[in-house]
N, C-alpha and C positions, 0 to 999 in steps of 0.2 A: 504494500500500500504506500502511496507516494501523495503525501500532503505539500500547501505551499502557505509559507505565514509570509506578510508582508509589513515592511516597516518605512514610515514616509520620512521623507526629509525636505529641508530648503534650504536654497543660498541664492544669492544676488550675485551677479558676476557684468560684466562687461567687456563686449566685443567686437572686431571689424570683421567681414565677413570679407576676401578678397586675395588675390594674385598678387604676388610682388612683380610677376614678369610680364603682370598687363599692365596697360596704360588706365587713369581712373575711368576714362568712357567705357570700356572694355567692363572694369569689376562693376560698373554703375549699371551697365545692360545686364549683367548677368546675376549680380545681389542686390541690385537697388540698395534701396535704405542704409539696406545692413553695411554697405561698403562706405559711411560716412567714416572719412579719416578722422573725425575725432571721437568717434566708437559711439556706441551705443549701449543700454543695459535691456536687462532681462529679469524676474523674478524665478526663478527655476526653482522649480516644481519635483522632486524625484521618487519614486517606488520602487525600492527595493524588496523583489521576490527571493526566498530560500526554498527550495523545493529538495524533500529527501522522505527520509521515515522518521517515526516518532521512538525516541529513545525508549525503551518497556522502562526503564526506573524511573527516568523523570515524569514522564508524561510531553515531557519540550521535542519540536524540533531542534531546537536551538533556542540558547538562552537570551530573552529581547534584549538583554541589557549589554550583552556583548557584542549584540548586531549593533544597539544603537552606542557604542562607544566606537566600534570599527566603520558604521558610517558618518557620526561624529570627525575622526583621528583623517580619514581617509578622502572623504569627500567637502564637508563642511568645512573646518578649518583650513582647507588643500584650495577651495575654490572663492568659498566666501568672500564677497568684497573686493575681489582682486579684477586688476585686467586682464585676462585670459591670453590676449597676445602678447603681453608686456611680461607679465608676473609668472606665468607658468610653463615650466620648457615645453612642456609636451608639445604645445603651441609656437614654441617660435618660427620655426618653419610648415608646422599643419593648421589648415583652415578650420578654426572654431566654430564648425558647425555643429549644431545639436546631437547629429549623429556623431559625430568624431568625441565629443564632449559626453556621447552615451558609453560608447567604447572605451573609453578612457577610465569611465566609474568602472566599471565593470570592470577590467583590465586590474586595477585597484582594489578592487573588492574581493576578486577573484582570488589574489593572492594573499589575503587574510584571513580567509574562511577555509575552511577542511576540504578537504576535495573528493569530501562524500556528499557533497549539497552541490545542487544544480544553482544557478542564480540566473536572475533576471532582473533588467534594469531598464524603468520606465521612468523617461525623464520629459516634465511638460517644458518648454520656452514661453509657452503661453496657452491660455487656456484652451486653444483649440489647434494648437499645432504641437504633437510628442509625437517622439518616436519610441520602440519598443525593442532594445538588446540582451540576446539570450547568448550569445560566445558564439 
């Protein structure tokens, strides 16, 4: 039997969406908005899924509090507040898009948790545009 608990999080972040090898007409056809050189923010939205069996002693998939300190450690204080092209390497050469920015938690998350738990990570940029990374 294969259950899945889920734990939400938030952070604010800030990003340009954009080519360094195009000219701005170029990133401005192809990201609009999002390619304002002097960035733009987000409130991001995220769902993090654990999917596995239930331990017979505890009754836990996993313990909430260990999930929400490793997506605490991992993603919140890793992303919160910062400029995502500026502040965080992953980004200095990859475009911070929501998708890259899904990958990324996940990527992160992945490597904190037991690698007897399936994860998934569902991250909103805004209420009506998320995307959905399972590895």
């Amino acid at each position: 039997m294969s259950i899945t608990v889920y734990r939400k999080a938030h952070f604010n972040a800030a990003h340009r969406l954009y080519r360094k090898d195009w000219d701005d007409e170029k990133n401005k056809s192809v990201f609009g908005k999002c390619s304002n050189p002097n960035f733009h923010g987000h409130n991001y939205e995220l769902e993090v899924g654990i999917s596995g069996s239930i331990d017979k002693e505890t009754g836990f998939l996993i313990d909430m509090e260990e999930l929400k300190n490793i997506i605490k450690e991992e993603v919140e204080e890793y992303l919160d507040h910062k400029n995502l092209n500026m502040d965080i390497p992953d980004f200095k050469e990859m475009n911070p898009t929501m998708e890259n920015i899904a990958i990324l938690i996940w990527d992160r998350l992945r490597n904190k948790l037991n690698s007897k738990f399936k994860v998934s990570v569902k991250l909103y940029e805004t209420p009506r545009n998320f995307v959905v990374y399972t590895g």
